[in-house]
C-alpha positions in Angstrom: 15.4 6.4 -20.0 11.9 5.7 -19.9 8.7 7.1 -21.7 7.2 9.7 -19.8 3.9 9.0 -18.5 1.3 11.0 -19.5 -1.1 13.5 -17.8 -3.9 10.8 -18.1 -1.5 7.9 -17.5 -0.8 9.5 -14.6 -4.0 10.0 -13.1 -5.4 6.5 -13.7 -2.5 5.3 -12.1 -3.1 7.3 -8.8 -6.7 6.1 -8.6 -5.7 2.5 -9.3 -2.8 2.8 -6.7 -5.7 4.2 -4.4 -7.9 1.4 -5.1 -5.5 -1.4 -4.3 -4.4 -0.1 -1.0 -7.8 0.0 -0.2 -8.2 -3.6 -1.3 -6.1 -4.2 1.8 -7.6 -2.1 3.9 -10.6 -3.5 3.3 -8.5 -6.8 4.1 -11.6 -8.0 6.7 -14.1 -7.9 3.7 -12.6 -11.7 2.4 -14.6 -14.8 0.8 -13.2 -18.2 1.2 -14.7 -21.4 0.5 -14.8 -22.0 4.6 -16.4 -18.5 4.6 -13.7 -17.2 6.9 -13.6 -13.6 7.0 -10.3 -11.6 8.5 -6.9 -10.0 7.7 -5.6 -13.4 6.2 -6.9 -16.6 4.4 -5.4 -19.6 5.2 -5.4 -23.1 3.2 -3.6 -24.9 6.7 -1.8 -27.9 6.2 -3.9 -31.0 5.3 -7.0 -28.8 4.4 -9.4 -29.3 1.6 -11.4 -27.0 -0.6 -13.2 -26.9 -3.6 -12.2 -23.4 -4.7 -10.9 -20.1 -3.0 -11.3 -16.5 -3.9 -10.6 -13.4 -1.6 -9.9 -10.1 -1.2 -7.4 -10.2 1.8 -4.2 -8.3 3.3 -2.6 -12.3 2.8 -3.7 -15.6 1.1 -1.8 -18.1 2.0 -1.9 -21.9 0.6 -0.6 -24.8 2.9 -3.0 -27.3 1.6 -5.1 -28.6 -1.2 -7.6 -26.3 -3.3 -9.2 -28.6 -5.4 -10.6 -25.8 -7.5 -8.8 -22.4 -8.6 -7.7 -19.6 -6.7 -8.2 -16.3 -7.7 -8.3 -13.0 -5.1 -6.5 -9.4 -5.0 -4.0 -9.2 -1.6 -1.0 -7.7 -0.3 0.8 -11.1 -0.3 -0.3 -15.1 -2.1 1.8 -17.5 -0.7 1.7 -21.1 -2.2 3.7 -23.0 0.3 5.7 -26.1 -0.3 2.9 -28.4 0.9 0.6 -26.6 -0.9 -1.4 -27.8 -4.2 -3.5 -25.9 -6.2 -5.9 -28.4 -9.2 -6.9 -25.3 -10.9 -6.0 -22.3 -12.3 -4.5 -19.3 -9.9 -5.7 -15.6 -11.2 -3.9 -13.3 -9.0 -3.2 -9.5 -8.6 -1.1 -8.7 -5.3 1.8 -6.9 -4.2 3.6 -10.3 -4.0 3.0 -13.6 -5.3 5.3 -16.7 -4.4 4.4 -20.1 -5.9 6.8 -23.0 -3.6 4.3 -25.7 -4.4 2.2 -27.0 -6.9 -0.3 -25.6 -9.5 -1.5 -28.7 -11.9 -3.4 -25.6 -14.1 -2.2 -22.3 -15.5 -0.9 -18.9 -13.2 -2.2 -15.8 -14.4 -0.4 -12.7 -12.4 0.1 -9.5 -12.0 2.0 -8.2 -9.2 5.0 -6.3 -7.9 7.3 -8.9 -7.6 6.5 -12.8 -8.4 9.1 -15.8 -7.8 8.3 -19.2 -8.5 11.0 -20.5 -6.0 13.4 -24.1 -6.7 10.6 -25.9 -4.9 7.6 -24.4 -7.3 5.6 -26.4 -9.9 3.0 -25.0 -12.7 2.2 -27.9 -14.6 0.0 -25.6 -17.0 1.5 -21.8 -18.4 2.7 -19.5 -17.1 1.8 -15.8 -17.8 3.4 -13.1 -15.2 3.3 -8.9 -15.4 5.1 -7.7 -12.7 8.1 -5.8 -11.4 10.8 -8.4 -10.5 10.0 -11.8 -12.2 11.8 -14.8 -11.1 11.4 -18.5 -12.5 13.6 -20.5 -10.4 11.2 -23.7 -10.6 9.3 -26.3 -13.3 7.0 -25.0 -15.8 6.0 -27.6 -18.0 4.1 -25.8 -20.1 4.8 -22.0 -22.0 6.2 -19.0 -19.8 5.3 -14.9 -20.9 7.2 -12.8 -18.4 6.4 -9.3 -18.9 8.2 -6.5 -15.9 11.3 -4.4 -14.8 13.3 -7.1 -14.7 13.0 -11.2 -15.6 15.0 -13.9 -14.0 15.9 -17.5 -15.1 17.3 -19.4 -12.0 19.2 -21.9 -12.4 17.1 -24.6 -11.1 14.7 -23.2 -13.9 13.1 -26.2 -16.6 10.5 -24.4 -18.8 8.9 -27.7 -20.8 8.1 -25.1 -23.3 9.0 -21.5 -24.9 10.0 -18.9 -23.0 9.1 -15.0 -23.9 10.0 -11.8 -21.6 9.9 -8.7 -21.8 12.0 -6.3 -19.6 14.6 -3.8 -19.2 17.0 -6.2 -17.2 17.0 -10.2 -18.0 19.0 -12.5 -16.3 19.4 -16.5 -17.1 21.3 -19.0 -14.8 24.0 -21.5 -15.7 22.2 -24.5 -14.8 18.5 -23.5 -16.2 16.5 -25.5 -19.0 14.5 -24.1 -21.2 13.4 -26.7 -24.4 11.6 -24.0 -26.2 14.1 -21.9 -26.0 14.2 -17.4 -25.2 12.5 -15.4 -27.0 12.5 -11.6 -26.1 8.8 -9.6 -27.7 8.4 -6.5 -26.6 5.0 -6.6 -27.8 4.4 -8.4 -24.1 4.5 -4.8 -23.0 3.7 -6.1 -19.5 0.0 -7.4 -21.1 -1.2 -10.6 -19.8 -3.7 -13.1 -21.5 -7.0 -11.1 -22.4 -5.1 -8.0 -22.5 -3.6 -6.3 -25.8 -0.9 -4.0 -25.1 0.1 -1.5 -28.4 2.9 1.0 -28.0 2.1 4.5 -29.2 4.6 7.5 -28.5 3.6 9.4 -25.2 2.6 12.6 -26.9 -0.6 11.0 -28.9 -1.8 9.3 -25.4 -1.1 13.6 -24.4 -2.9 14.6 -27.8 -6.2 12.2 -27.4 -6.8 13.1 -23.7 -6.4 17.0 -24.1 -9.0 16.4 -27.1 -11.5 14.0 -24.9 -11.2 16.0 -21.9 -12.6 19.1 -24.0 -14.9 17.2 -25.9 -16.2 16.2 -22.3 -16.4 19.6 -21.1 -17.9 21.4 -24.0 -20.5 18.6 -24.1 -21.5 19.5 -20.1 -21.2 23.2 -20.8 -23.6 22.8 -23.8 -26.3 20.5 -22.2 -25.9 21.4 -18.6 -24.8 25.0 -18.4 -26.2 26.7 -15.0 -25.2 23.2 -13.0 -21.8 23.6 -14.7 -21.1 26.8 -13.5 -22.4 25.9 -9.7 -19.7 23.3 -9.7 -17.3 25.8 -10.8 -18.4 28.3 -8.5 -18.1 25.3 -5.8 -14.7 24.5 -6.8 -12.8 28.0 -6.8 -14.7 29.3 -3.9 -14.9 26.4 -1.7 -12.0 24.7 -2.4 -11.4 23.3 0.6 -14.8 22.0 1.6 -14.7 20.3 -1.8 -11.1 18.8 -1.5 -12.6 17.0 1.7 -15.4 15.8 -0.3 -13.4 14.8 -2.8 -11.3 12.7 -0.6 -13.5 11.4 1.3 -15.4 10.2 -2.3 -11.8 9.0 -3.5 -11.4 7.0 -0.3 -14.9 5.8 1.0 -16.7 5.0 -2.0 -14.4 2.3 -3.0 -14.7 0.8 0.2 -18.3 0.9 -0.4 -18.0 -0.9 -3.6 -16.3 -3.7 -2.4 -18.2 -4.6 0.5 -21.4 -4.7 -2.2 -19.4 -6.9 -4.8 -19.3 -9.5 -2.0 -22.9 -9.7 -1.7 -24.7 -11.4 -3.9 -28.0 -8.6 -4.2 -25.3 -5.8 -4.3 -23.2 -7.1 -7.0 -25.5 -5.6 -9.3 -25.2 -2.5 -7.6 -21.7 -2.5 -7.5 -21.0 -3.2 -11.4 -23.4 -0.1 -11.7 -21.8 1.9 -9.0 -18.3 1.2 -10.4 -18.8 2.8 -14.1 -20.6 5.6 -12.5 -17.8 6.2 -10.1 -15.5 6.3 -13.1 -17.7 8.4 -14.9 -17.7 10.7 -11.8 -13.6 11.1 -11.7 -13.5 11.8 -15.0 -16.2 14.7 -15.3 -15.0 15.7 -12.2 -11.3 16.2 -13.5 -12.8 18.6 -16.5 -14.8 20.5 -14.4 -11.6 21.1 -12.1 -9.6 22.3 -14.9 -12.6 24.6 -16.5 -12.9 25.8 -12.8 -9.4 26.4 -12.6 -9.4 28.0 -16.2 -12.1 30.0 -15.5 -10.3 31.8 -12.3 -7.2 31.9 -13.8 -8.9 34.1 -16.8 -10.4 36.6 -14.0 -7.6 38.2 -13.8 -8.0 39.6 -17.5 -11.5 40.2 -16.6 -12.7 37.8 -19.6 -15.9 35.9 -19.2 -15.9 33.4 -21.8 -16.5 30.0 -20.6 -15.1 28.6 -23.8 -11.5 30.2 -23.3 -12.1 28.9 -19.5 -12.3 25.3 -20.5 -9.8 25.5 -23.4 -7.3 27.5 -20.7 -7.6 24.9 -18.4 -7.9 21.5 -20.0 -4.7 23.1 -21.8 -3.1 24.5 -19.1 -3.0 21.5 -17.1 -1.7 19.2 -20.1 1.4 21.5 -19.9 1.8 21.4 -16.3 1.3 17.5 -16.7 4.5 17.1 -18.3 6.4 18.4 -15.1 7.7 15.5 -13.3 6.2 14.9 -9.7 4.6 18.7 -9.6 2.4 17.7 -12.6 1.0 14.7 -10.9 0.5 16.2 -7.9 -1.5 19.3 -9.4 -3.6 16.6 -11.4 -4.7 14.8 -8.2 -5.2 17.9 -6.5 -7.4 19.3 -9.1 -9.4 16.2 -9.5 -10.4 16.2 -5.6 -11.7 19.7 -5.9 -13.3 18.8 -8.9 -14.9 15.7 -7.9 -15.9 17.3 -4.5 -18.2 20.0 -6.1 -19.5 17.9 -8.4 -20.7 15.8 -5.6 -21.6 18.4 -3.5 -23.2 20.2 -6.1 -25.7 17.3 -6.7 -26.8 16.8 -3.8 -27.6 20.5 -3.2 -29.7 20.2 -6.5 -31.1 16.6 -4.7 -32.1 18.4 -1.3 -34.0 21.2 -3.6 -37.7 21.3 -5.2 -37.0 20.5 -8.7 -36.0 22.8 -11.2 -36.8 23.3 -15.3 -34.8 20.9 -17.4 -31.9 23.3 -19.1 -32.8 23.8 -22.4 -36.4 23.6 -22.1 -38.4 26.6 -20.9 
């Protein structure tokens, strides 16, 4: 059986699974070194370029890049004819290498499948779902996912290290430095350090952050803290809006700056502050929540509020499906009338800084 996720694990996942389908969307915002823009990217046959990056629904390599290739897409195809000089950094939904890279591949993907016909004359280092090396590698391979695959055209020049729940190796496959399972792979790629803790500390450290977060707002923001729970509990529905709308636009936003070169500035910036945003939005839905659920007993303490609620929803975490659901939810209406709240505080004359008369 696997680890349970936790409540945060959870959530971070939802808003990265968010991003990336966005990332397609956005599949028209691409960069190429022809400066094509459009649903897919395309190396054709016989084609030169010095380098390729792109944000695309599919790249796709028929002929020479004499640079790297690096770029986020549904699918990166490498054909047969295709040759790659550099390096290829990749995150997609599927990445299949059937011709040549002369430097190292650096993925992370659902599936990845370096097919008979597939060359990396550099490493190899792979996170994703289904791995598959059926190809040369002349170099080292880390293979880190659900499951890993040795085909048996497979010959690894060098060592080869997985980690997965299902490994497979064919009759026919080479491998001079030998198999070597680590688990401390733990799906990490180069850059990346991946330590294994058991689920209920990850539970333990965000029930503590997220109430450190929200007595520090309480404490140095009070009146705007209760507007955005007011907002949240009785609004709830203008603010889920908002909060969608935030969840799905601004990202859009940001990546049609980070292609600029005057808004990539802007973008870095916007980024951490959009973070920020989810996060103090998520505490402020669970004090909100908190807070109404405590009417009931008629108690008025803001303290018990936030403890109830950042509590509360650490427990309902743990349910499978339902807790995920009532995380997400609870982070739209949270994120909503914190948004909403801000600007209603922008469009006003300004007000006394809290704590100073």
């Amino acid at each position: 059986m696997l680890p349970r996720a936790s409540h945060r694990t959870r959530r971070i996942a939802s808003i990265a699974a968010v991003f990336v389908v966005l990332l397609s969307l956005v599949s028209g915002v691409a960069a190429a070194q022809t400066g094509q823009f459009g649903d897919t990217i395309v190396v054709a046959e016989g084609e030169t370029v010095d380098g390729l990056e792109g944000v695309a629904g599919t790249i796709v390599v028929r002929g020479t890049v004499t640079g790297d290739v690096s770029g986020a897409a549904g699918t990166i195809r490498i054909t047969e004819t295709g040759t790659v000089e550099g390096n290829v950094q990749a995150a997609a939904g599927t990445v299949i290498v059937a011709g040549t890279v002369e430097g190292d591949v650096q993925v992370g993907a659902g599936s990845f499948d370096l097919t008979d016909t597939g060359t990396v004359v550099g490493n190899l280092d792979d996170g994703a779902g289904v791995v598959t090396v059926d190809g040369a590698v002349e170099g080292d391979v880390q293979a880190a996912g659900t499951s890993v695959r040795i085909g048996p055209n497979a010959d690894v020049g060098g060592e080869f290290r997985y980690d997965a729940e299902t490994f497979e190796r064919g009759p026919g496959a080479t491998v001079a430095g030998g198999v070597v399972r680590d688990p401390s792979l733990g799906g990490a790629t180069d850059g990346f350090v991946s330590i294994s803790v058991p689920s209920w500390v990850d539970d333990v450290y965000s029930f503590f952050a997220d109430l450190v977060l929200g007595i520090v707002l309480l404490l140095a923001f009070p009146r705007f803290s209760e507007t955005v729970a007011d907002r949240t509990i009785d609004g709830a529905a203008s603010a889920g809006v908002i909060g969608l709308v935030a969840l799905v636009g601004v990202p859009i936003l940001l990546v049609i700056a980070l292609i600029t070169i005057v808004g990539i500035p802007f973008a870095l910036v916007g980024i951490v502050l959009f973070a920020l945003s989810l996060w103090v939005g998520s505490v402020y839905g669970q004090y909100a929540v908190g807070r109404w659920a405590l009417s009931v007993t008629e108690s008025e303490s803001r303290w018990v509020a936030l403890f109830a609620g950042v509590l509360g929803f650490l427990v309902i975490g743990l349910i499978p499906i339902v807790g995920g659901l009532a995380e997400f939810i609870v982070l739209l209406l949270g994120l909503g009338a914190l948004l909403s709240s801000l600007y209603g505080r922008y469009r006003r004359e300004p007000e006394p800084i809290e704590g100073i008369e």
